[in-house]
C-alpha positions as CSV (number, residue, x, y, z in Angstrom):
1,X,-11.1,54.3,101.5
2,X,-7.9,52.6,102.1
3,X,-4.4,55.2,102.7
4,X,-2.6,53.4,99.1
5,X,1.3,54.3,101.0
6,X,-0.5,53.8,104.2
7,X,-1.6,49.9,103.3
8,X,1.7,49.0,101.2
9,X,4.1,50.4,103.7
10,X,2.0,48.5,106.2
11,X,2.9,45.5,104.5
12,X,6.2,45.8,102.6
13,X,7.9,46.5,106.2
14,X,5.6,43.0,107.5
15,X,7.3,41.0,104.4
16,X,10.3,42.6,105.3
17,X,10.4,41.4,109.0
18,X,9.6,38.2,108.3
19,X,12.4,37.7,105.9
20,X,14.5,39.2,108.5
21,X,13.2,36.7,111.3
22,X,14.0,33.7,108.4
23,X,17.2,35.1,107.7
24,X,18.3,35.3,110.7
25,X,17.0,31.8,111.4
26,X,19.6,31.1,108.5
27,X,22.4,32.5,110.1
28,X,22.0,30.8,113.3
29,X,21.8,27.5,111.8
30,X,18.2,26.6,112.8
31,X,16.3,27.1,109.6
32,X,16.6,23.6,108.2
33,X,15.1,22.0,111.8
34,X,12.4,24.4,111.5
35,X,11.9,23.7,107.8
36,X,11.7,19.5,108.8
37,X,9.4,19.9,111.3
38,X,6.6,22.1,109.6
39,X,6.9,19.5,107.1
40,X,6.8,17.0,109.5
41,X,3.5,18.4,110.9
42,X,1.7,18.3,107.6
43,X,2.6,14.8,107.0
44,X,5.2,15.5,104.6
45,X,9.0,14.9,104.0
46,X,11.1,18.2,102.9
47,X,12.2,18.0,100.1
48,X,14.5,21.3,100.0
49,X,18.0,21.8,102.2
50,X,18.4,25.5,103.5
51,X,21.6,27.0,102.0
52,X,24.5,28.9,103.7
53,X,24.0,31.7,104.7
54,X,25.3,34.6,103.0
55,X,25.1,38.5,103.7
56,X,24.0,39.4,100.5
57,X,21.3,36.9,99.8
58,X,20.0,38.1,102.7
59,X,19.7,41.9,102.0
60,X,18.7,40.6,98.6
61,X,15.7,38.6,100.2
62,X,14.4,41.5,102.5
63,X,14.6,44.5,99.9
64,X,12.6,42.4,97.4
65,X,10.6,41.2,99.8
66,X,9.3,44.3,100.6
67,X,9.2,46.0,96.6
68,X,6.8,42.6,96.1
69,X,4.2,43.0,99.1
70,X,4.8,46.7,98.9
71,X,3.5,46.6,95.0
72,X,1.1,43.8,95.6
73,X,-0.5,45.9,98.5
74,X,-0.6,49.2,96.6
75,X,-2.1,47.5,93.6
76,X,-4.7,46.0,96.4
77,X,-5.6,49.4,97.9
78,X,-6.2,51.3,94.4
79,X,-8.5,48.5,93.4
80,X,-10.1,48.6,96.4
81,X,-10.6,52.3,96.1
82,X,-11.7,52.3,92.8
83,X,-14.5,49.8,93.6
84,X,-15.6,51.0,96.7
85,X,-14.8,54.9,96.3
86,X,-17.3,57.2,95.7
């Protein structure tokens, strides 16, 4: 059995933190160079430009970041319960 709050706080704080890591990546400028060259590596040309960065995007982008996984993972766990519960 899977702890439901457990398992999505596990990974609504993860989604979190890595919207934090690419916000900050914002802020510092370095985003769209990162963007190219992943793109780059899998043979592609980006086709996107990485905005300005702006304060509330940002908190924007982390608190639903983490509602999403947090209800996506929660939704995980009970099925996974259900179908492997006794």
């Amino acid at each position: 059995m899977i702890n439901r709050s457990k398992f999505a706080l596990t990974f609504g704080y993860f989604a979190a933190v890595m919207h934090v890591i690419w916000s900050v990546l914002v802020g510092l400028g370095v985003a769209q160079t990162i963007m190219d060259f992943v793109y780059r590596m899998h043979f592609m040309e980006n086709p996107y430009t990485v905005a300005e960065f702006s304060w509330g995007t940002a908190v924007g982008l982390v608190v639903m970041a983490f509602i999403v996984a947090y209800a996506i993972s929660s939704l995980f766990a009970t099925i996974w319960n259900k179908v492997h519960g006794k």
